[in-house]
C-alpha positions in Angstrom: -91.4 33.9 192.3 -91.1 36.8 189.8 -87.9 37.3 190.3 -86.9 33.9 188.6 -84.5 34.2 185.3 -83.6 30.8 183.7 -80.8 30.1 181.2 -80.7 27.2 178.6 -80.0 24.5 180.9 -83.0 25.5 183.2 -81.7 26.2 185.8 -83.5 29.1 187.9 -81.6 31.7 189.0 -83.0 33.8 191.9 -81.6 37.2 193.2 -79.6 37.4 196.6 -78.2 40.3 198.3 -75.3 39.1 200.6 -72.4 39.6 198.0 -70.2 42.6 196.3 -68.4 43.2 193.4 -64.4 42.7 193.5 -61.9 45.2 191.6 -60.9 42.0 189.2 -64.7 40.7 187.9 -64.8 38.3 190.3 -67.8 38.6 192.9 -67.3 37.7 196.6 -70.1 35.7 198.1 -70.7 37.9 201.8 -73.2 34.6 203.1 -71.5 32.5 205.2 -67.4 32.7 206.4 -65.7 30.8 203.4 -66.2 34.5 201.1 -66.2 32.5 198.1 -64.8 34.7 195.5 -66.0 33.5 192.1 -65.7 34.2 188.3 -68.5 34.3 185.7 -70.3 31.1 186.1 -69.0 29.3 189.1 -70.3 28.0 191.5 -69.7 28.3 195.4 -68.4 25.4 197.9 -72.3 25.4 198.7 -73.2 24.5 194.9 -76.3 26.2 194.8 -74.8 30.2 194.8 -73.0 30.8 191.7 -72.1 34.0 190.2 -74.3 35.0 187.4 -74.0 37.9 185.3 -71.9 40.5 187.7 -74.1 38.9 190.9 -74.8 36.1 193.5 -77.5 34.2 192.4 -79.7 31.3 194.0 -80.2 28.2 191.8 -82.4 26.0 194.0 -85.0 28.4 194.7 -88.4 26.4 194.3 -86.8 23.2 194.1 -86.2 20.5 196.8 -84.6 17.2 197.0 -87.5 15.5 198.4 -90.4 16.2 201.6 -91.3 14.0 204.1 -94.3 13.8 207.5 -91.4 13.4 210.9 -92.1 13.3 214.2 -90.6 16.6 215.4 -88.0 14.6 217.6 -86.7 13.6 214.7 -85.0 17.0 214.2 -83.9 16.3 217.0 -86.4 18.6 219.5 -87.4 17.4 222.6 -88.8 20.4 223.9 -90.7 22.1 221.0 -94.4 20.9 220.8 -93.4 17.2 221.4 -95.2 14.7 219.6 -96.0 17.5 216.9 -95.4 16.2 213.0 -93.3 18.8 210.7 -92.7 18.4 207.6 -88.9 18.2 206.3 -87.4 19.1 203.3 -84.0 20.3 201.8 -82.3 21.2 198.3 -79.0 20.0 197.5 -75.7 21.1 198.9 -73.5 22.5 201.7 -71.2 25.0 202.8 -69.6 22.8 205.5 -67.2 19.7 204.0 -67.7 17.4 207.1 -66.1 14.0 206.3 -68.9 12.3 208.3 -71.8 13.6 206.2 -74.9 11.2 207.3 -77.0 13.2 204.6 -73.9 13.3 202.1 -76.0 12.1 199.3 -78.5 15.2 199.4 -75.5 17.8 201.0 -72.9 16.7 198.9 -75.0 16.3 195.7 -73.2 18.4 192.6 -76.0 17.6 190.6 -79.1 19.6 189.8 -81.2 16.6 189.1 -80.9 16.2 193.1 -83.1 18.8 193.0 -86.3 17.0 191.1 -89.1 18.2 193.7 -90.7 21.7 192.7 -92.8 23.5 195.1 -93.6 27.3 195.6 -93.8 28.5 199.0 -97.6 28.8 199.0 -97.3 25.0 197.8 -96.0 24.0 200.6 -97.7 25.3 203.0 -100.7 24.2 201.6 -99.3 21.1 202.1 -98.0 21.4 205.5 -102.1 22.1 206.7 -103.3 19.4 204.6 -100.8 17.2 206.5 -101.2 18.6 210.2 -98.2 19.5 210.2 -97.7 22.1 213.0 -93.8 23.1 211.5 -92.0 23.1 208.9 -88.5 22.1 208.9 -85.5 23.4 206.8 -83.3 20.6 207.1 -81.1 17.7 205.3 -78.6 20.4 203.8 -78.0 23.4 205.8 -81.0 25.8 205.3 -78.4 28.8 205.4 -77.7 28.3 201.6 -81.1 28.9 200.6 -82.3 31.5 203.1 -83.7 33.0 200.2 -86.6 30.3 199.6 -86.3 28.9 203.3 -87.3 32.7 204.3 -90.1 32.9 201.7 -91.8 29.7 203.6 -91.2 31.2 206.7 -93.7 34.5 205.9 -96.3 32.6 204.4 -95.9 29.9 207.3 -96.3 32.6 209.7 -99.4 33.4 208.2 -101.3 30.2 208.8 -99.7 30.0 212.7 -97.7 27.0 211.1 -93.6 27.3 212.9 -90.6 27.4 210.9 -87.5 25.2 212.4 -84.1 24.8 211.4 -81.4 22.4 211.6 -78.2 24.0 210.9 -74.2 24.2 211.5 -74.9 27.9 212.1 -72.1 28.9 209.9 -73.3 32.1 208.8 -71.9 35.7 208.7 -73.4 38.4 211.2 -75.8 40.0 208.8 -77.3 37.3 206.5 -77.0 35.3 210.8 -79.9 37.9 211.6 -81.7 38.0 208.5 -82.7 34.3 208.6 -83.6 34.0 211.9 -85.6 36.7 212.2 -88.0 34.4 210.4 -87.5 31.2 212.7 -89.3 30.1 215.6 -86.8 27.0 216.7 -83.7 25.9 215.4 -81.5 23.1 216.1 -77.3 24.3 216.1 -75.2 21.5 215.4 -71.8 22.5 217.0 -69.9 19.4 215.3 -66.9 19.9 218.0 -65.5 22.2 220.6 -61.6 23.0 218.7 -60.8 24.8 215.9 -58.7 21.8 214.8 -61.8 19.5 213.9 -63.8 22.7 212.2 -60.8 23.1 209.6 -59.3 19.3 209.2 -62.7 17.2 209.4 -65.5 19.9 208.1 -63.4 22.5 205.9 -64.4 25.4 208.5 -64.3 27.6 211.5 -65.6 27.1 215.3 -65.9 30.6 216.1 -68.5 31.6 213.9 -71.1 28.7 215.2 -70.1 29.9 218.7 -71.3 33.4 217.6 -74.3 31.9 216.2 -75.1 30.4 219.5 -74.3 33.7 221.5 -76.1 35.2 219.2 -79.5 33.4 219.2 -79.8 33.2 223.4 -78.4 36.6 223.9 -80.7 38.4 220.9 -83.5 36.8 219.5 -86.6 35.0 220.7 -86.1 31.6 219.1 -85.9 28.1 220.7 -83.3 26.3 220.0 -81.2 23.3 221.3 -78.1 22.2 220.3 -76.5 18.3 219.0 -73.4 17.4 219.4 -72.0 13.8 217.0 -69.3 12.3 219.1 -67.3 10.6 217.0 -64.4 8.2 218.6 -61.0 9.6 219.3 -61.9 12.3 216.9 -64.1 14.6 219.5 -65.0 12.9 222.4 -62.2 13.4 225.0 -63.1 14.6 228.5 -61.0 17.4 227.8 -63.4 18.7 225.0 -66.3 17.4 226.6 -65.8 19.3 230.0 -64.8 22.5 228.1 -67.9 22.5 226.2 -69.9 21.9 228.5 -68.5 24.5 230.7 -68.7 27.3 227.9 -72.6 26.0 227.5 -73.5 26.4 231.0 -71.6 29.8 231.8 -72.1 31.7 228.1 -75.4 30.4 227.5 -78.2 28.8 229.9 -78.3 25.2 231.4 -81.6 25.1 230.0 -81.2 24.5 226.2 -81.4 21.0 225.5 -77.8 19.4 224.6 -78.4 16.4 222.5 -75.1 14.0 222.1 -75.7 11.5 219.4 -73.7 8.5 217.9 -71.9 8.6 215.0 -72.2 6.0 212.4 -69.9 5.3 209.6 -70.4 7.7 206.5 -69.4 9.1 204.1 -65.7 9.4 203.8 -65.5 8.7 207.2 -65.8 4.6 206.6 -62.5 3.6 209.2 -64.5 4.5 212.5 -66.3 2.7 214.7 -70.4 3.7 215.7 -70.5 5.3 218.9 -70.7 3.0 221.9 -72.9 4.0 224.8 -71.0 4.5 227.1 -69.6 7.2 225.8 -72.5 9.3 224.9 -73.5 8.3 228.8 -70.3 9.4 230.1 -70.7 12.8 228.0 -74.3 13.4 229.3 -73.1 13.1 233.0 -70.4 15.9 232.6 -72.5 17.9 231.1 -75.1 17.3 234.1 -72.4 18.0 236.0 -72.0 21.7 234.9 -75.5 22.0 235.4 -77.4 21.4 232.2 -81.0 20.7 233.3 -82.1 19.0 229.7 -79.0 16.7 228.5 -80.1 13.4 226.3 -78.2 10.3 224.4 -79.5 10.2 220.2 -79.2 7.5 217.8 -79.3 4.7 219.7 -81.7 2.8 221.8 -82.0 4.1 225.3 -85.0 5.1 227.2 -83.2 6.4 230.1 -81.1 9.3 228.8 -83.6 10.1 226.0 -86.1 11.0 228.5 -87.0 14.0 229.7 -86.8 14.4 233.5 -88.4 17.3 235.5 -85.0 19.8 236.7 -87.0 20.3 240.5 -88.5 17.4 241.4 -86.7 14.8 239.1 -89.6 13.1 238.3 -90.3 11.6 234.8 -91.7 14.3 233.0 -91.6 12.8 228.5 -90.6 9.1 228.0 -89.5 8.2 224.6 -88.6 5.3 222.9 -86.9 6.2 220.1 -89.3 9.1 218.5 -92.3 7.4 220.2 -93.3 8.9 223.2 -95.0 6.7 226.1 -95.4 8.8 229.0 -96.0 12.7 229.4 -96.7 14.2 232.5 -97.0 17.9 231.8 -100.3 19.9 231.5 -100.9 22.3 228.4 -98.8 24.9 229.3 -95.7 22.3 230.1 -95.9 22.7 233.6 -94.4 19.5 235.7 -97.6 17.9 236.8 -95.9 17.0 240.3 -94.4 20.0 241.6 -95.8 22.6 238.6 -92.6 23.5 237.7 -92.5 25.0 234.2 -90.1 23.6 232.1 -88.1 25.2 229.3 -89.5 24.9 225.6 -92.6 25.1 223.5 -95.6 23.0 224.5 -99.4 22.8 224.0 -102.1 20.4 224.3 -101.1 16.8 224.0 -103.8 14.6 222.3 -102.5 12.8 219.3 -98.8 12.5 219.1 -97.2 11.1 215.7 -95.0 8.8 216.8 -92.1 7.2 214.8 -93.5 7.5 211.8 -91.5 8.9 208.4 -94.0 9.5 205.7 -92.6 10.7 202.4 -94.7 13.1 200.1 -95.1 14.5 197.3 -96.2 18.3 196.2 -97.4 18.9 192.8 
């Protein structure tokens, strides 16, 4: 944390490298697709970049809106070490807009008292092994806007065999897109629609580049990840979309990552819907089955059935949950199907103690 330089107002500003200089003083920010182009002293649509002194710098390095003990299905993942606790944290801000923000108070935050919790990296993951944690998780506000510090954690996580998940929109440029996940073991893409017509009326953005984020991460890298999808009514959920998602899932990517659809509640500035019924999220997990995806599950509300894991050969009931609790697991160390010895897809290890639905908030000091 040498790097640090502070100004009167404390605020930390840490060095980043994904920017350049334009012909007229301003300074275009090369993260993520929006290319904020910014004068001295302003700040990026993500609030924490701002242009300092001729640069991009990072103003939330070291400090964190709050950390908290979840169950790792939380995230959601349903196949990385299930039953595992991780411990969460984020900083403040986004470089998405979504209308339906269910974290709006922590990604929409333009405040820097949002950001009361200092830790280092070593900090936390001093923290994360006194807690038993087996991850940590960059989540809350998209983790892209502070690769800088989420990377940090990563190497010295790495070093005590503790994982490093994300949950992200994946709305990152190609070159900062490899740089962060590089350092991640799982991540969690939340592809918030299947036309470029939500992206830019409901979230301020593009669909392309999460698509390339997704392409990217099965076609080049190592890391686990699944992907959520928040159907929102008559906004995204039409069996038009629905069938030409799935479809571009199961032929550009593999039927094996894990498609979570989850119900939307009302947030935000999106106040004038209603939540999610059931059947709906139902109806989307059997087209997706129907395409072929092996791992397909209902989130955010209360239903064993298609929040269970089943086993893609045999069909036999493989995890259980209820909610984040899980009641049955039938799958030997290596995640093998304990029937037919089937592996399935994912992360998994020995399953003594699992967490449960537990949210445990703590502090590091």
């Amino acid at each position: 944390m040498d790097n640090f330089s502070k100004n009167d107002d404390d605020i930390d500003f840490f060095p980043t490298k994904y920017w350049h200089a334009l012909p007229d003083a301003r300074v275009q920010c090369d993260l993520c697709p929006k290319h904020c182009k910014l004068r001295e002293g302003k700040r990026g649509a993500c609030f924490i970049r701002m242009h300092h002194l001729g640069e991009i710098v990072l103003t939330s390095y070291g400090r964190s809106s709050g950390f908290c003990i979840d169950p790792i299905e939380k995230k959601p993942f349903n196949h990385f070490y299930p039953g595992s606790r991780v411990m969460s944290f984020g900083t403040a801000g986004c470089n998405l807009s979504c209308q339906f923000c269910q974290n709006w108070d922590m990604s929409k935050s333009r405040k820097t008292d949002t950001l009361c919790n200092r830790a280092s990296p070593e900090k936390i993951i001093q923290s994360a092994l006194k807690n038993d944690c087996q991850s940590i998780a960059f989540t809350y506000n998209d983790p892209i806007i502070f690769m800088e510090y989420a990377i940090d954690i990563a190497i010295k996580a790495k070093e005590e065999n503790i994982n490093s998940v994300a949950v992200s929109a994946g709305y990152v440029c190609d070159k900062p897109r490899r740089d962060f996940f590089n350092h991640i073991n799982a991540a969690n893409i939340d592809l918030k629609a299947f036309t470029d017509t939500f992206y830019r009326k409901i979230c301020h953005a593009q669909l392309q580049p999460v698509l390339d984020t997704l392409l990217y991460l099965h076609k080049e890298t190592q890391v686990w990840f699944e992907i959520t999808n928040l159907l929102i009514p008559g906004e995204n959920d039409s069996d038009k979309e629905l069938h030409e998602m799935c479809q571009w899932i199961s032929e550009n990517l593999s039927p094996n990552i894990p498609l979570h659809f989850s119900a939307f509640h009302p947030d935000f500035k999106m106040l004038n819907k209603d939540k999610t019924p059931l059947i709906t999220l139902k109806k989307a997990r059997t087209i997706a089955m129907n395409y072929g995806l092996n791992y397909v599950y209902c989130g955010n509300v209360f239903d064993t059935e298609s929040d269970s894991t089943y086993c893609p050969h045999c069909k036999n009931l493989l995890i259980e949950r209820n909610w984040y609790q899980i009641n049955q697991y039938n799958l030997d160390n290596s995640g093998h199907c304990i029937y037919c010895n089937n592996l399935l897809s994912g992360h998994f290890n020995e399953f003594i103690h699992p967490f449960g639905a537990r949210r445990i908030p703590i502090k590091i000091t």
